[in-house]
N, C-alpha and C positions, 0 to 999 in steps of 0.2 A: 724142518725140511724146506730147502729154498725151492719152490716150482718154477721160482721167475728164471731158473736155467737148467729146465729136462729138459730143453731141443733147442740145438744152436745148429743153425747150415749157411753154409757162405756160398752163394752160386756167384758166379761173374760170365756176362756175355762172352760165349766162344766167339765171339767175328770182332770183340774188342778189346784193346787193353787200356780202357778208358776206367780208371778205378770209379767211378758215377756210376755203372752198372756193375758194383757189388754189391749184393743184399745180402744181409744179415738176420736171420728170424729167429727170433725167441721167444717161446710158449710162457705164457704168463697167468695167475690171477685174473681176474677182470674183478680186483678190489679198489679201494677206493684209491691207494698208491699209483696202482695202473692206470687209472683212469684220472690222477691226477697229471700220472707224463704226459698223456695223449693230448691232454686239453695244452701244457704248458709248450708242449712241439707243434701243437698247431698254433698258438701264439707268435711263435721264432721265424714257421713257414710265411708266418702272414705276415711280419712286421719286418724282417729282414731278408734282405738282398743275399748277401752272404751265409750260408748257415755252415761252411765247413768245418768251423769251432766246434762246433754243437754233436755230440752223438745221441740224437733224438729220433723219435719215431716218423717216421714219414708216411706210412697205411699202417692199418688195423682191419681184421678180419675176426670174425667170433667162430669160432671152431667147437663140436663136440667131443666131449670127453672119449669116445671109442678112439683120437684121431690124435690121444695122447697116452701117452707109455701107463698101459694100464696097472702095471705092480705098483708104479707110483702114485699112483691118485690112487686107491684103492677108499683111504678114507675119504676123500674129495669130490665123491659123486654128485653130491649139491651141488657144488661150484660152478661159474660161469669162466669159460676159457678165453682168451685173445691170441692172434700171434701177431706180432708186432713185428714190423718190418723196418728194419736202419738201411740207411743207404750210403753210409761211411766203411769204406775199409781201412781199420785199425790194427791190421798185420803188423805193420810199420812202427805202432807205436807201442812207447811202455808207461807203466806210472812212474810219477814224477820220481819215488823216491828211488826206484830202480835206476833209471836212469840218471839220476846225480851221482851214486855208487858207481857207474861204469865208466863214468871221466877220469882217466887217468893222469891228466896234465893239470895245474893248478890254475894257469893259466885259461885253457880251457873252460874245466871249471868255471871260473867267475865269470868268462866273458857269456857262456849258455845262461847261468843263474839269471846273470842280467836282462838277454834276451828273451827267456821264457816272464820273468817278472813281468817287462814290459808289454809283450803277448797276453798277460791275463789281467793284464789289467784293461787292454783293450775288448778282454772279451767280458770281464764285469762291465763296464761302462757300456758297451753294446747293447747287453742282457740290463741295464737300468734304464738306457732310453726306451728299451722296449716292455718297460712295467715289470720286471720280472728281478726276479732275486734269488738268485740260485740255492744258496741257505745247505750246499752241502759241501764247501771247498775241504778238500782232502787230498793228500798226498798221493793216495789211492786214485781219487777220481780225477787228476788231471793226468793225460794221457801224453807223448812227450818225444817225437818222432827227431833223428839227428841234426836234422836242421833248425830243433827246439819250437818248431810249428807244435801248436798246443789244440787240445780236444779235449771239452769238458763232458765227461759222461755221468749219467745218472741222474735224471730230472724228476725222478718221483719224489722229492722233498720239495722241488722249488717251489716258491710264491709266485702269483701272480697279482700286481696291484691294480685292482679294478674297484670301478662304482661299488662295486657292491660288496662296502663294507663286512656283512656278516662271511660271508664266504668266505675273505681273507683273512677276516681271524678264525673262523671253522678251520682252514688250510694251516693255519700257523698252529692250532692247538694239534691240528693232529699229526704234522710233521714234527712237531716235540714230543711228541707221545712217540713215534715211530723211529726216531735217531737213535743212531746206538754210538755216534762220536759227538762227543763237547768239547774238546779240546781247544775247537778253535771257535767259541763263541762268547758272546760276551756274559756280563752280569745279567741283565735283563733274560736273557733265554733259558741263564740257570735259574734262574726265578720261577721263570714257565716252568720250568722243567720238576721243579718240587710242588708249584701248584699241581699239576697236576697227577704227578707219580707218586709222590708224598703226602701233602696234606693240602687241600682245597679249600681249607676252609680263610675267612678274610684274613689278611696277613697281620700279621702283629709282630710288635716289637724283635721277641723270642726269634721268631723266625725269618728276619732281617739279617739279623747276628747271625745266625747259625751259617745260611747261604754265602754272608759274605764270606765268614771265617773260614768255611768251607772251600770257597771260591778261591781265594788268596792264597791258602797255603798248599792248594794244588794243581793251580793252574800252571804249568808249566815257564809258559811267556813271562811270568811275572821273577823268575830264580831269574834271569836276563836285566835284573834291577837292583840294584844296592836295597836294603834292608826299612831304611826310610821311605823309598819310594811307596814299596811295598806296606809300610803303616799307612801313606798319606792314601793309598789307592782302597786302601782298608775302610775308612774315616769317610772317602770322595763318594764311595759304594754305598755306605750306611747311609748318608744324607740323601744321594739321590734319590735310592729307593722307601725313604723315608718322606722324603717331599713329594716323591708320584704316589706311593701304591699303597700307605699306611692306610691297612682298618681296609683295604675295598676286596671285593670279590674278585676274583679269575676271570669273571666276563667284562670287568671295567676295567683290567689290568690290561687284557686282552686288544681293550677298544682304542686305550693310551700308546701302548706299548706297537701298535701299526705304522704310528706314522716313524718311526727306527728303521723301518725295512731298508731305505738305501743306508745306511752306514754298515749293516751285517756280514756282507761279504768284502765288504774293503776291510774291515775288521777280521775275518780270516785270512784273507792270504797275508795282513801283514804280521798276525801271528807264527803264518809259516814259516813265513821268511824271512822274519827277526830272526827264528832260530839259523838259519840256512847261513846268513850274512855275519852272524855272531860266533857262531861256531868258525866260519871260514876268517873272520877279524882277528880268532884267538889263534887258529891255526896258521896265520900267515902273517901274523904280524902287520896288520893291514890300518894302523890309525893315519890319520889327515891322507888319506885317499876316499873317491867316489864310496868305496864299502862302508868307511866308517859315515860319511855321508848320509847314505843312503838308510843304514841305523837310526841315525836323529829322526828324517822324514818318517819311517816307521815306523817310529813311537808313537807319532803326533795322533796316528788312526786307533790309540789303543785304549784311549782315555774310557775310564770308567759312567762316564754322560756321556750317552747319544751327540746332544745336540756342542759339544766340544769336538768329538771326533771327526777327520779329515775326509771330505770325498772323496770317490773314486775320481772324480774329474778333475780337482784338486789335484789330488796326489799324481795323476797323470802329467798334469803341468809342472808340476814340482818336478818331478820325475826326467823331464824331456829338457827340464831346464840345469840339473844338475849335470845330465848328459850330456849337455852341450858346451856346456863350462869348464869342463874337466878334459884338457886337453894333453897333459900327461898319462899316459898309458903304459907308461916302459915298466911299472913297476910288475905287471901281470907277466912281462918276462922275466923278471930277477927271482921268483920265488920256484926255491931248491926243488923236484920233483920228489925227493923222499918225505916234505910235509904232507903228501896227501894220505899217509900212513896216520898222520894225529889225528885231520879232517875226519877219516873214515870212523875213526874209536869213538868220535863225538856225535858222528851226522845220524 
């Protein structure tokens, strides 16, 4: 049973139609995931200017159980309650994958994929200047209004990089222990992710091998690569995590594996979006254009080592530079309106 959504109410001031006074409340937990958004939305409030990206909490009040739908707590008497207040109205918006499905032009299509790209990547780069790592990008969770203005919701995974060390790796074991998508994460966090759910004890050989093998033959992004690739990223996997984490414990994997955080989330969206770009390159016949382009730069973040993989500020520049380069654009009109019937089979 999910609590974090028995009570959603949307009020908006009757004397305005200023969407800033919509509030959004929903009854929560007051566990540790809750009480990890609060800290990471007062972080956003305090470090940035802008927070209309962001779908985070803005107040918190502790409410008693009588003041929640009692059939449903019924087991949850102990519990301590919140309700947590958003100040975003997201009527307007969908998740990302819904809204790529609803592009009917091809056209279109790419020219939004593009704009949205470039939109989150200004909103990682935001959320890294201000010590934070969102650590949940998801199809699901990017939210994706007509005009491709983007809104990241759900901060109860994210990291904050602070002084103090144990905390952020406390935050990082227990957001891998609490995710229920990998899809778009790297080798190191599958790592995590059997230290902890699987077997804790110091790593060894055996289980080196098994993770990568594991890692490679099912990680999706990787079928996006001829056969070879996919050996050498095999091979690139075993050495790294052979050269950091052979023989140590979870709490020194833990201590190493921190300083990764800014590469994590440039690392997901460019997994998403390999697929997005890939799919629509096959579907539209799109080589020596921006798409196939933009392919290459995507790879560059996908590198099996941390410290080989491409910023977000990097690839931001990279990104604004191919943009700008690419002065042909006629070809987003020559593509037939019935391929977005292939796009769909594949997206």
């Amino acid at each position: 049973m999910n609590l974090s959504t028995l009570k959603v109410i949307k009020e908006i001031n009757n004397n305005s139609h200023d969407l800033s006074d919509a509030i959004i409340y929903k009854t929560s937990i007051y566990n540790a995931s809750c009480k990890n958004e609060i800290e990471i939305s007062n972080v956003i409030l305090d470090k940035m200017t802008n927070t209309s990206n962001y779908n985070i909490i803005h107040n918190h009040e502790f409410i008693s159980v009588k003041d929640v739908n009692q059939q449903r707590i019924a087991s949850h008497e102990n519990l301590n309650f919140v309700l947590l207040h958003y100040h975003l109205d997201i009527s307007q918006f969908k998740p990302l994958n819904m809204f790529l499905t609803a592009v009917e032009l091809p056209n279109h299509f790419l020219s939004n994929v593009l704009k949205i790209y470039s939109n989150l990547l200004n909103c990682l780069q935001e959320l890294e200047t201000s010590d934070i790592c969102y650590f949940d990008l998801s199809a699901e969770n990017i939210l994706v209004d007509d005009d491709c203005n983007v809104i990241l919701a759900d901060f109860k995974h994210s990291l904050h990089y602070s002084n103090n060390s144990n905390n952020f790796e406390y935050l990082l074991e227990k957001s891998v222990e609490n995710l229920t998508q990998y899809t778009f994460k790297p080798i190191e966090i599958h790592l995590l992710h059997y230290l902890t759910k699987v077997n804790n004890s110091p790593l060894s050989y055996s289980s080196i091998d098994e993770i990568t093998t594991y890692y490679v033959e099912n990680m999706d992004f990787l079928k996006h690569f001829p056969k070879e690739f996919q050996r050498n990223y095999y091979h690139e996997s075993v050495a790294y995590l052979k050269t950091l984490y052979l023989h140590k414990s979870k709490e020194d994997i833990l201590s190493l594996m921190r300083e990764n955080w800014k590469t994590w989330d440039n690392f997901a969206l460019s997994v998403l979006f390999l697929h997005v770009f890939e799919i629509a390159n096959q579907s539209f016949s799109l080589n020596e254009t921006i798409i196939s382009e933009m392919i290459g730069l995507i790879k560059e973040n996908l590198n099996a080592v941390p410290s080989k993989r491409t910023t977000t500020l990097d690839t931001k520049t990279e990104f604004d530079k191919l943009f700008h380069k690419n002065s042909d654009w006629g070809f987003l009109h020559r593509i037939p309106k019935n391929k977005m019937k292939k796009l769909y089979e594949f997206l």
